[in-house]
matplotlib code that plots the C-alpha trace (Angstrom):
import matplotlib.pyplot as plt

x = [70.6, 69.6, 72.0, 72.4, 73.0, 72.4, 75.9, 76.1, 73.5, 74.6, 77.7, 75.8, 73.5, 76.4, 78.6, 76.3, 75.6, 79.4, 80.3, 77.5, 79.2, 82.3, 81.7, 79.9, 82.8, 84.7, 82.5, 82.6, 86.3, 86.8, 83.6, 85.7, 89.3, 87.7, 86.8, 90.0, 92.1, 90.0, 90.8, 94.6, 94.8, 92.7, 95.0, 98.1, 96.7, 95.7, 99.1, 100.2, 98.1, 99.8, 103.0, 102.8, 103.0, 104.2, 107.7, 108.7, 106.2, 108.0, 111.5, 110.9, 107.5, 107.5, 104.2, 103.0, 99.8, 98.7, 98.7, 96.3, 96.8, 100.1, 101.6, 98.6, 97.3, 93.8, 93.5, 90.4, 89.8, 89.7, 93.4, 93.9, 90.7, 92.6, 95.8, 93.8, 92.3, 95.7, 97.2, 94.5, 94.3, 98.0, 98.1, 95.0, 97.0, 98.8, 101.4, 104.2, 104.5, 107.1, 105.0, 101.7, 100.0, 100.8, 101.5, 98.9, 95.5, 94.0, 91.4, 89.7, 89.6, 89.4, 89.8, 88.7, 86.4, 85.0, 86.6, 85.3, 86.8, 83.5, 85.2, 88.6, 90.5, 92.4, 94.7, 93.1, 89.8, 88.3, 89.6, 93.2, 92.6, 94.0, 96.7, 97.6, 97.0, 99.1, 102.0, 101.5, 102.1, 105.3, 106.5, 104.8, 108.0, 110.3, 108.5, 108.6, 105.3, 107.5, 107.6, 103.5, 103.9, 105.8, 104.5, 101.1, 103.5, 105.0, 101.3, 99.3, 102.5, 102.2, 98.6, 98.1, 100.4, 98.8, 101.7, 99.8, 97.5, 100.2, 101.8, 104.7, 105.8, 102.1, 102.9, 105.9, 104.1, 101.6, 104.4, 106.5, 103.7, 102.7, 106.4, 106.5, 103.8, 105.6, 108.3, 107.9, 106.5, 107.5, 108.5, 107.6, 110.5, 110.0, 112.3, 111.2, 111.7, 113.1, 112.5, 114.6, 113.2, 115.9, 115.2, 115.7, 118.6, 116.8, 113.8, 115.9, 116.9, 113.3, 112.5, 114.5, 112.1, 112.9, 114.1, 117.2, 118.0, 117.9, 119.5, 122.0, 120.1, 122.4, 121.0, 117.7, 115.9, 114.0, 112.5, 108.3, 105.4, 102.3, 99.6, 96.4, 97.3, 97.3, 95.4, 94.3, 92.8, 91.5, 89.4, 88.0, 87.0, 85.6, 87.9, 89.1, 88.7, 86.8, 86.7, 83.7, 85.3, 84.2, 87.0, 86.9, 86.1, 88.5, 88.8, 89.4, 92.8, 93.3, 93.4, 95.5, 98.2, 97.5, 97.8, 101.0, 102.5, 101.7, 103.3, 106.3, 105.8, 106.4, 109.3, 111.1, 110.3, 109.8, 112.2, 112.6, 115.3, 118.5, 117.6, 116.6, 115.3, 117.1, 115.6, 112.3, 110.3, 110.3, 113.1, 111.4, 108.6, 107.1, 107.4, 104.9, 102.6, 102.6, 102.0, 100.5, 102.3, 103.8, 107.4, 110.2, 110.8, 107.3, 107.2, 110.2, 109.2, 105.6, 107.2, 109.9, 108.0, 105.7, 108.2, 109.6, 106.3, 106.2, 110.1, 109.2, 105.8, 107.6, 110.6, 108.6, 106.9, 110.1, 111.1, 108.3, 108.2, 112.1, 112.3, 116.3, 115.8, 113.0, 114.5, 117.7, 115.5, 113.7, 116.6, 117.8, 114.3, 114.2, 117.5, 116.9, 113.5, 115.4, 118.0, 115.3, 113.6, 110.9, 110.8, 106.7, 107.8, 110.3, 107.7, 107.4, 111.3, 111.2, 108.4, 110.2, 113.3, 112.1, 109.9, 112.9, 115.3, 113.0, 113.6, 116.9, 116.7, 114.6, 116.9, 119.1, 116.9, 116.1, 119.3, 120.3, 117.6, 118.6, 122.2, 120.8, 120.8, 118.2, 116.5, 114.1, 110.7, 110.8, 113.7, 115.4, 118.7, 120.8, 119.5, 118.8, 121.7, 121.1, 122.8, 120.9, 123.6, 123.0, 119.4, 120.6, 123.6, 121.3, 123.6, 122.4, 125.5, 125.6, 128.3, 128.2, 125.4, 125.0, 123.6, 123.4, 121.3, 118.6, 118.0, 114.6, 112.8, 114.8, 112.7, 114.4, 113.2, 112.3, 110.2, 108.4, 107.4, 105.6, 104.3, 102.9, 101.8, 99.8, 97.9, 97.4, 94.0, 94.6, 92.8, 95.0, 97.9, 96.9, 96.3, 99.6, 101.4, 99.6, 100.3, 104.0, 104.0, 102.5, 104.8, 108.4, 106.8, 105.7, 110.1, 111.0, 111.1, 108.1, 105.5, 104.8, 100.9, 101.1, 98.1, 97.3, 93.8, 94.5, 96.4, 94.8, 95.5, 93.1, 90.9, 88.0, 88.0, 84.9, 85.8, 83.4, 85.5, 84.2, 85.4, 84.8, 83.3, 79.9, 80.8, 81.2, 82.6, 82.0, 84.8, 85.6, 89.3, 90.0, 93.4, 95.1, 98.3, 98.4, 95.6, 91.9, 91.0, 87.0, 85.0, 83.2, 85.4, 84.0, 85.5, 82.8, 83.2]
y = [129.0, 126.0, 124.5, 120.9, 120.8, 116.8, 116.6, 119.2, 118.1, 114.9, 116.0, 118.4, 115.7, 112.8, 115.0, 115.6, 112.5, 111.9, 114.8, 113.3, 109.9, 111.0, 113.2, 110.3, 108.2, 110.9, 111.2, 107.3, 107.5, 109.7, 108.2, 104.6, 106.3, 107.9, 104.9, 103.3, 106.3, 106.2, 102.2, 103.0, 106.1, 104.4, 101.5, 103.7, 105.5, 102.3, 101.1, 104.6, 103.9, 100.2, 101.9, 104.0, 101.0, 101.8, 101.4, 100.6, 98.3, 95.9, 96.9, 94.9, 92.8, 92.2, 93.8, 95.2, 98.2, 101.5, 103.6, 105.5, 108.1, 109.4, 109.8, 112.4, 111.8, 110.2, 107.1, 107.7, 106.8, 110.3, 111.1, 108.0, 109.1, 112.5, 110.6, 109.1, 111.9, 113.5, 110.8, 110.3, 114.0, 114.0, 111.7, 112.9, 116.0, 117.2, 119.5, 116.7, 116.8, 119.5, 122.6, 120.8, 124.7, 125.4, 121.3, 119.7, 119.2, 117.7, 115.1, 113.6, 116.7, 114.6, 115.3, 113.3, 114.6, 112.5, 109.1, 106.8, 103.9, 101.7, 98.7, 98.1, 95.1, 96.6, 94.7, 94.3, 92.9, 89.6, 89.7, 90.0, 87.4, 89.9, 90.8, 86.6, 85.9, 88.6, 86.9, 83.7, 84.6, 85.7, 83.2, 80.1, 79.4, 79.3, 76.5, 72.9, 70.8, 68.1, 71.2, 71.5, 67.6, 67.4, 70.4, 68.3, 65.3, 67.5, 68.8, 65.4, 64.1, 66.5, 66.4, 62.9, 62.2, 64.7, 67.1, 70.2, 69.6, 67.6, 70.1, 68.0, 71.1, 70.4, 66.9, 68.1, 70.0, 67.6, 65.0, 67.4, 68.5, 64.3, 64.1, 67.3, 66.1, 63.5, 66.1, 66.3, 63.1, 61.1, 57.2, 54.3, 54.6, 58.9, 60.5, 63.0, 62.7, 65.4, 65.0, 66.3, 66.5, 64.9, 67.3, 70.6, 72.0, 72.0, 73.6, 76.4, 77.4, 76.9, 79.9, 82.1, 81.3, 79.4, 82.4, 83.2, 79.1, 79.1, 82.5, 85.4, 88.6, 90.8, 88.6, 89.4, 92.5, 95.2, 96.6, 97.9, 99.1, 100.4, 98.7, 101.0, 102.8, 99.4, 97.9, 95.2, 97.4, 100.0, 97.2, 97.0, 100.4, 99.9, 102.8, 101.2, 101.2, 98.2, 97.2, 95.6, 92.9, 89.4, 87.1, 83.9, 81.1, 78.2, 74.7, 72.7, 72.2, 75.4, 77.1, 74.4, 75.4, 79.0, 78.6, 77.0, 79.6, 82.3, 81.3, 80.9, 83.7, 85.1, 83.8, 84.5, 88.8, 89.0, 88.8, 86.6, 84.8, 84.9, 86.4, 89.9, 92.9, 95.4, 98.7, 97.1, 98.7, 95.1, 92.7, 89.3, 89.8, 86.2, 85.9, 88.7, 87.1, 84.3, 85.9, 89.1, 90.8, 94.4, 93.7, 91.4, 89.8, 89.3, 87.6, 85.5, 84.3, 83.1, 81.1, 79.5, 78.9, 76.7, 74.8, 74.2, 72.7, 70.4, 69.6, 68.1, 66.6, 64.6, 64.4, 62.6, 60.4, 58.6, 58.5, 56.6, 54.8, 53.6, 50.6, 51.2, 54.5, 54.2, 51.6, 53.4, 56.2, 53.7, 52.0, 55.7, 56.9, 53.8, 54.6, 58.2, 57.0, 54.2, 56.2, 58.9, 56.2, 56.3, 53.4, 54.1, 57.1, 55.3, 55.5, 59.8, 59.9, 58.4, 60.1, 63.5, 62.6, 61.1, 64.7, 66.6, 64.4, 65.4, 68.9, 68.9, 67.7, 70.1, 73.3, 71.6, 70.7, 74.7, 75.9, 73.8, 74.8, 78.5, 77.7, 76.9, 73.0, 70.7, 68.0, 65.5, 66.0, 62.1, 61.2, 57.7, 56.2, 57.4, 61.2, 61.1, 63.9, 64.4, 61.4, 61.7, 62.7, 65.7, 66.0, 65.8, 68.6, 70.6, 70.7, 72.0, 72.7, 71.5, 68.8, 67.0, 66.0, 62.0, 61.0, 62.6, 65.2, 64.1, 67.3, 65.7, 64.1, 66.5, 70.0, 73.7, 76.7, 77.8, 74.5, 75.2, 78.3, 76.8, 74.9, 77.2, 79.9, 76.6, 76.4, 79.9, 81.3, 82.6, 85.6, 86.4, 85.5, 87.8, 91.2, 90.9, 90.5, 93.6, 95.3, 94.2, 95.4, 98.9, 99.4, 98.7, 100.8, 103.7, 103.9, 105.3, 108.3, 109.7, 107.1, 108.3, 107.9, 104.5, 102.1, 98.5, 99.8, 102.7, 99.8, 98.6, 95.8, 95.4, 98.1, 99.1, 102.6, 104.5, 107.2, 109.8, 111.4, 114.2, 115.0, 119.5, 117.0, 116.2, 112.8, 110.6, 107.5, 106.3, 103.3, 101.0, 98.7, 96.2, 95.9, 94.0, 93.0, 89.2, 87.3, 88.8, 88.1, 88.8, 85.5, 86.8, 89.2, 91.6, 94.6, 96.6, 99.4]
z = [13.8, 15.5, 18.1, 19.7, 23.6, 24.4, 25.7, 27.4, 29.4, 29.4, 30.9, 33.5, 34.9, 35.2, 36.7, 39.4, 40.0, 40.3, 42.6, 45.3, 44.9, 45.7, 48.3, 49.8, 49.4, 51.0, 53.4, 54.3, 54.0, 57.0, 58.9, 58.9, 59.1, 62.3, 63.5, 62.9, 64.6, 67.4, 67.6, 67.2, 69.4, 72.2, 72.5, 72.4, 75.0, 77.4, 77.0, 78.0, 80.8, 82.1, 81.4, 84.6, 86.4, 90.2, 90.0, 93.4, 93.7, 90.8, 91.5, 95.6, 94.7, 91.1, 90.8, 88.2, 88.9, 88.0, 91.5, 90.7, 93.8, 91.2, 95.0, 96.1, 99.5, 98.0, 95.3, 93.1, 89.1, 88.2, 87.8, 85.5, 82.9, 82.9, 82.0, 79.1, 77.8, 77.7, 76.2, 73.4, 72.7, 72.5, 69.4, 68.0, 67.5, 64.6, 66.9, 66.7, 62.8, 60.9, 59.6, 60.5, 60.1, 56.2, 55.0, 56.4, 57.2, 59.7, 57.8, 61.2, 63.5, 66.9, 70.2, 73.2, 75.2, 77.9, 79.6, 82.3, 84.0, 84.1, 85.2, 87.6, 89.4, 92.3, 94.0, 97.3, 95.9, 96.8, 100.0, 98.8, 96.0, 92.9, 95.1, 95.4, 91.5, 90.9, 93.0, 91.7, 88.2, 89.5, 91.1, 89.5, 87.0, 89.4, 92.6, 91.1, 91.8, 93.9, 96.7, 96.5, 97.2, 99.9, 102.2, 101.9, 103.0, 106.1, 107.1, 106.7, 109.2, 111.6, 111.7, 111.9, 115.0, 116.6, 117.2, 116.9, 119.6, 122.3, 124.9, 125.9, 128.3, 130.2, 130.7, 132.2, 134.7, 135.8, 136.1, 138.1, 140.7, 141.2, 141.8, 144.8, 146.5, 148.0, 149.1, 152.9, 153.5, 156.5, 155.8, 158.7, 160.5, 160.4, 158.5, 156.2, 152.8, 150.5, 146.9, 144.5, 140.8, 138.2, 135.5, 138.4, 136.4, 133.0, 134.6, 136.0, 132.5, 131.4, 133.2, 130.7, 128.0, 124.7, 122.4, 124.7, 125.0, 121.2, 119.9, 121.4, 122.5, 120.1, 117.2, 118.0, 115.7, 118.3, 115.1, 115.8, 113.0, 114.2, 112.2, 112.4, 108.9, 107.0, 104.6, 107.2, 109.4, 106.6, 105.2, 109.1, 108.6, 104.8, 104.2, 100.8, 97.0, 95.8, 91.8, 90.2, 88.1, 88.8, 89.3, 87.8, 90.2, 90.5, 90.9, 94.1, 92.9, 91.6, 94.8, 96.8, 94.0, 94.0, 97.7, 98.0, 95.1, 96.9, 100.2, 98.3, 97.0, 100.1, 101.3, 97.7, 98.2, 102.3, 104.6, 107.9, 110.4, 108.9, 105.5, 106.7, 104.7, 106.1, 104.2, 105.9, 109.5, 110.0, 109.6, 110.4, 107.7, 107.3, 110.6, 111.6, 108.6, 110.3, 114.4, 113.3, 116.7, 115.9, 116.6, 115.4, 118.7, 119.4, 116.0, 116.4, 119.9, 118.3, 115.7, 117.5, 120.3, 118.1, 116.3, 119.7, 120.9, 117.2, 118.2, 121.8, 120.6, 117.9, 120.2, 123.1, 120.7, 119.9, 123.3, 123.8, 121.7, 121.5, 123.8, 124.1, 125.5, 127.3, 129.5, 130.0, 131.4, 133.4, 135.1, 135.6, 137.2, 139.6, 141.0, 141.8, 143.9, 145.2, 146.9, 148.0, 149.7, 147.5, 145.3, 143.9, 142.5, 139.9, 137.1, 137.6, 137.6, 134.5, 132.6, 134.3, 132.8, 129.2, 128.5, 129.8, 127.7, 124.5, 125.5, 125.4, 121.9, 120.9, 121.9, 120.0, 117.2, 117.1, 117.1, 114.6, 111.9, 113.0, 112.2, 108.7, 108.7, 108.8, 111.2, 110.6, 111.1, 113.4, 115.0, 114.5, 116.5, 113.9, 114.1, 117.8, 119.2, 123.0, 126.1, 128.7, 131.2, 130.0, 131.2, 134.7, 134.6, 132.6, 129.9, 126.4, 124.9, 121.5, 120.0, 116.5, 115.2, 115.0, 111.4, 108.2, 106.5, 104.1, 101.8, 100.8, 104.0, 106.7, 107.3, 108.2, 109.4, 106.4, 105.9, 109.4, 107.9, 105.2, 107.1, 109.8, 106.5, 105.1, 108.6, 108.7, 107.5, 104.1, 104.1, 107.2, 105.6, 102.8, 103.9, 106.6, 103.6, 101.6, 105.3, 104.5, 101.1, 102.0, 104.6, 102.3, 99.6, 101.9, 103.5, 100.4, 98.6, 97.4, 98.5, 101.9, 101.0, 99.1, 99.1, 97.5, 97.3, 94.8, 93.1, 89.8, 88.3, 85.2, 84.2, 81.5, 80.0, 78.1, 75.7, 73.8, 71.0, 68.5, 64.7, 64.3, 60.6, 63.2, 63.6, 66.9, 68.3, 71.3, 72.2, 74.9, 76.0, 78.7, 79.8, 82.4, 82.9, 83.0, 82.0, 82.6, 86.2, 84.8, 84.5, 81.3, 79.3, 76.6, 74.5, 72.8, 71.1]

ax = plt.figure().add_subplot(projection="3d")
ax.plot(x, y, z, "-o")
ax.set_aspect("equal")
plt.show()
């Protein structure tokens, strides 16, 4: 008996044909859902990553950045590509899901295997320059670009009356010794002349130096740091981490801002005169930015001492330059060398006695932006403070101030400071504050062995990951936390 089999080989040959096609389908379906893990679990675990952000460091700086030390004695990279790989492996797993051994299967099979950070921003790279962009985006929301404005006004001031470079207190001195050398002399009729200088009672407390006219001892911070284990002086060693991101170049403008930001920055999260940090080593922190000395009176002395000498500069200049006041010193100077017998020396007297008058208004222009007020930065008759009787009782005492305050135009101490941070070279400026920052981070628990150089701020991992199916991917993130400090940014994967 014959029998037909067409369809049974019909059936035979298309079914093999549709077994291949899906298996191959299969196959492709766990190929791209590999893929697409491996995209998902990668990110999860880079975020993992910027989540261990260094908590210290944004609870006093508002910082964010991976320490990548994880409080061990030695920063390196490897500790945060373990983290990743643990992470990764972690959520590649099936251990988190209820009965995963008899329910389920696992369709992918990954696991992590190798990762490698082949590109990181730490904070202290380009000279500090991560380190001041980071601080900038922190504080950029909160300054107002009339402030940027006006500091340029204050510097451009200063620098164009020349009240940097005038040392009012040398003057002094070379007035002073003309006037002695005709102490002693004999006149015609031969009696000897004694001179006797009319600013002698201001020069005797002179000697006592300009912090101790201005401020009480007992308000004066003693507090020392020792500066060799800082990141100023590791970086003189080349004993720190350095990143191999490229930072983005900026314009002219750019980094005027930038500058600017970042000094107020710095006056926001650091402490100084009269807004201490007390939990710090060092209490007058902008201060020491500014004078780079190792202890708070060092640093106060430095930056009073040089608003004194702007005080006096711009105080002298309107002495000067005030025909009312100058010829009241005059007819005071010729008097004096009149009854000394020495008429010639009228003009010293009176030079003497205008510098010294400008001193006197400068201890009290000091101690008033040390109270917390304000003083112009050039007198007028209406802000002037000091008579001039009190040059020659040597009287500083301070009574009401003449004139009234303008918030706008009138600088405090806080102003000089911006002033004298703006002069300052900025890469100086910029690793004594990362010295600062090292040291308030290092005072508390745990982060005996912080540094800014294991600090990252923006990094680039590599990861090799295996399927037990024979397949592998090979993937690559970049993540930072603000915006990409590279120039030329690229994910690839």
């Amino acid at each position: 008996m014959k029998e037909n089999g067409y369809m049974t080989i019909y059936l035979a040959l298309t079914l093999g044909v549709m077994i291949s096609l899906c298996l191959a389908l299969i196959e492709g379906c766990r190929y791209r859902g590999i893929c697409l893990e491996t995209e998902c679990v990668m990110d999860i675990g880079m975020d993992s990553i910027l989540a261990e952000y260094h908590r210290e460091l944004f609870a006093q700086y508002n910082l964010f950045a991976v320490d990548c030390s994880y409080g061990t004695v030695h920063g390196t990279t490897k500790l945060t590509e373990e983290h990743l790989l643990e992470y990764m492996n972690h959520n590649f797993s099936l251990e988190d899901i209820f009965l995963d051994k008899f329910l389920y299967r696992d369709f992918f099979a990954l696991e992590a295997e190798k990762a490698e950070m082949t590109k990181a921003a730490f904070v202290t790279d380009g000279d500090g320059e991560v380190f001041r962009r980071m601080a900038v985006d922190a504080i950029e929301d909160d300054v107002g670009i009339g402030l940027l404005q006006q500091i340029k006004e204050w510097v451009k001031t200063i620098k164009s009356r020349g009240l940097l470079e005038r040392s009012v207190e040398e003057e002094k001195q070379t007035v002073d010794a003309q006037i002695r050398e005709y102490d002693g002399r004999e006149t015609a009729d031969g009696k000897v002349i004694h001179i006797e200088n009319p600013t002698e009672a201001l020069e005797e407390k002179k000697k006592s130096g300009i912090l101790s006219l201005v401020l009480p001892e007992e308000e004066i911070s003693d507090r020392r740091i020792e500066t060799e284990q800082f990141i100023e002086a590791r970086e003189e060693r080349d004993q720190i981490n350095r990143g191999n991101i490229a930072l983005q170049s900026q314009t002219e403008w750019e980094k005027e801002k930038e500058r600017i930001l970042f000094h107020e920055y710095l006056l926001k999260y650091m402490g100084r005169y009269s807004t201490e940090k007390k939990s710090s080593p060092l209490w007058y922190q902008v201060e020491y930015i500014i004078a780079g000395e190792e202890s708070d009176r060092e640093n106060l002395r430095y930056v009073i001492n040089r608003i004194f000498a702007i005080r006096e500069a711009a105080n002298a200049a309107y002495l000067f330059g005030s025909e009312e006041k100058y010829a009241v010193a005059e007819v005071l100077g010729e008097a004096l060398a009149a009854v000394m017998m020495v008429p010639e020396i009228g003009e010293l007297f009176t030079i003497s006695l205008i510098l010294g008058w400008a001193f006197a208004e400068s201890v009290y222009d000091v101690r008033t932006m040390l109270a917390g007020d304000k003083i112009p930065l050039l007198k007028s008759d209406s802000t002037w403070h000091c008579g001039l009787q009190m040059i020659l009782q040597g009287n500083l005492t301070d009574e009401g101030r003449s004139g009234d305050a303008d918030a706008v135009t009138d600088l405090g101490y806080e102003d000089y400071l911006r002033i004298f941070l703006l002069l300052c070279d900025e890469r100086t400026v910029t690793y004594r504050a990362m010295n600062i920052v090292e040291q308030d981070i290092r005072v508390t628990t745990g982060n005996q062995n912080f540094c800014l150089d294991a600090c990252i701020a923006e990094l680039q991992m590599n990861v090799k990951v295996k399927s037990r199916y024979g397949y592998s991917v090979e993937i690559e993130r970049q993540k930072s936390y603000i915006t990409s400090f590279e120039a030329a940014t690229g994910m690839s994967e």
